[in-house]
N, C-alpha and C positions, 0 to 999 in steps of 0.2 A: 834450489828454490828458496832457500832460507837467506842466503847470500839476494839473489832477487827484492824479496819482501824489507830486507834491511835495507837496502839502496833505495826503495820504495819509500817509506817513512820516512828516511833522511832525506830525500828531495823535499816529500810534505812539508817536514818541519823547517826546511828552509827557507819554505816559498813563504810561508807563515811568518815567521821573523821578518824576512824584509819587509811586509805587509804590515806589520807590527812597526818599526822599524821608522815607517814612513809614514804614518799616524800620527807621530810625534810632531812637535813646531821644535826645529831645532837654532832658531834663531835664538842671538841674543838679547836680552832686556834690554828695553831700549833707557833706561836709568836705571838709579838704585831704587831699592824696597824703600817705602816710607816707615820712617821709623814707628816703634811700638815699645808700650811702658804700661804703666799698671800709675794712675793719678796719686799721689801722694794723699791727699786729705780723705780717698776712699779705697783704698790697697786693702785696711785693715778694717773686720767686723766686731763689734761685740753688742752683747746683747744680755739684761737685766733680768729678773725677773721682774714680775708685772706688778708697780706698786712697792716696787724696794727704791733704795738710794743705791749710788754707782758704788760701790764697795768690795771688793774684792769675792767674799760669800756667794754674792748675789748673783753672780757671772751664771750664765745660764749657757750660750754658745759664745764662742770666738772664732774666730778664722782671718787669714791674711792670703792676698797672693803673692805666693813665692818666685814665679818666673812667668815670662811670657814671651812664646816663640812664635816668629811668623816668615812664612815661606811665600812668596809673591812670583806672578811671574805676568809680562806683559811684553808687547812686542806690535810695532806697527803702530797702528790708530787702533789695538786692541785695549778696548778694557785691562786695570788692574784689579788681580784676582788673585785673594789671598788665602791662604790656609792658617790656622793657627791653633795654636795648642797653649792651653793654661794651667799653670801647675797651684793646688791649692792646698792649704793645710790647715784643718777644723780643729778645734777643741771645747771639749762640752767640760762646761762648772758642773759645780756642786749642786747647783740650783736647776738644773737640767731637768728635764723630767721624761723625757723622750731619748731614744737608744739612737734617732731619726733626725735630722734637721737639713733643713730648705733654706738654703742662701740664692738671695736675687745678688745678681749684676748685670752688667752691661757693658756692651761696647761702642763702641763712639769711631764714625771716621769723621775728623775735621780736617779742615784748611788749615796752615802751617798758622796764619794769623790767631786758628782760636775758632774758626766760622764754624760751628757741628753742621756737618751734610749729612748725615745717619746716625742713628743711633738704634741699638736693639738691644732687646731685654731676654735676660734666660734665666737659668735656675740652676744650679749643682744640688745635688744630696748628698751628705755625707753619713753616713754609716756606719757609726760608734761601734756596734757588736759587742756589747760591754768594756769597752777601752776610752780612757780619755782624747783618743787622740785618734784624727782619720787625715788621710790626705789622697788626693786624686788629682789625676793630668782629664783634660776638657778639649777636646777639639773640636774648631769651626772649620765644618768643610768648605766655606764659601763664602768670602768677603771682596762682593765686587763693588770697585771704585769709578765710576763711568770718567773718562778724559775727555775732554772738549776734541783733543786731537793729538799727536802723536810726539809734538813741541813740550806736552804736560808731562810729568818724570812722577814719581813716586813718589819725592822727595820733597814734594810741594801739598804734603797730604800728612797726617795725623793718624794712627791709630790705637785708643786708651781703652784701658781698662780699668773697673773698678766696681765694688758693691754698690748696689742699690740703697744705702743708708735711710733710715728716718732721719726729719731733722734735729731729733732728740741723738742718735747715734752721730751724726756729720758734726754736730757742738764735740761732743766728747771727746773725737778726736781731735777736732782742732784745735782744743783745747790742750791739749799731749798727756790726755790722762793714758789714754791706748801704753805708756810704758812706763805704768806704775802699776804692780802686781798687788800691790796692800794700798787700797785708795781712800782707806778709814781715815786719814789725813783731815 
């Protein structure tokens, strides 16, 4: 009987897996993933207190993104449809006042020329716990790209990343104080 009930399950399970199995789209991509980078002029955050000068003291939050990974997958006249994962790494000043902080960014998909066709907004928190220092991975379950049709490749598409800067913070950096630690200069 035992030998029975065994034979039994393992048919289940197998009828299951080919079901499973066949679910999948097992075609290939019909091009590459369009590439993904983190903008240079807004990669890296910092942030003042309220009413100081930019001087090292004064640093309240910082944060950079450190990597960004994206996994794509498209086939036929189907949409590209991305997954991505953002690696981030916070650091709270002296001037901090909160264990807590809320970084805006966003993501962008453009035309290789530069054209933005989307763009969305989110949040990260990071989570001091008494430490100067927090880092976190961010994933987007769902970045679809619509194709005219099945001719359009990945590769003909954009996708950045970058803080949500004020344009007091986007000066800063552009300016290249972002890697000066003592800015009493």
């Amino acid at each position: 009987m035992r030998i029975l009930v065994t034979l039994f399950a393992a048919a289940l399970l197998v009828g299951c897996q080919s079901r499973v199995a066949d679910a999948f789209d097992t075609r290939q991509n019909a091009g590459p993933c369009p590439p993904v980078g983190s903008v240079y002029d807004v990669a890296r955050y910092v942030a003042f207190a309220e009413g100081t000068d930019e001087t090292y003291p004064n640093i309240t939050y910082t944060a950079e993104i450190v990597d960004v990974r994206m996994f794509c997958r498209y086939a036929g006249g189907d949409p590209l449809v991305a997954q991505m994962e953002i690696d981030f790494a916070f650091g709270k000043g002296d001037s901090a006042r909160s264990d807590t902080h809320a970084y805006p960014y966003f993501v962008a998909v453009t035309r290789r020329n530069g054209k933005v066709l989307g763009k969305e907004y989110f949040t990260v928190e990071a989570d001091f716990n008494g430490r100067k220092l927090d880092g976190r991975t961010e994933s987007i379950a769902r970045i679809e790209i619509p194709r005219l049709d099945e001719s359009i490749a990945g590769s003909n598409f954009e996708i950045l990343v970058g803080f949500d800067l004020t344009p007091e913070q986007l000066e800063f950096t552009r300016a290249g104080k972002r890697f000066l630690l003592n800015a009493e200069q």
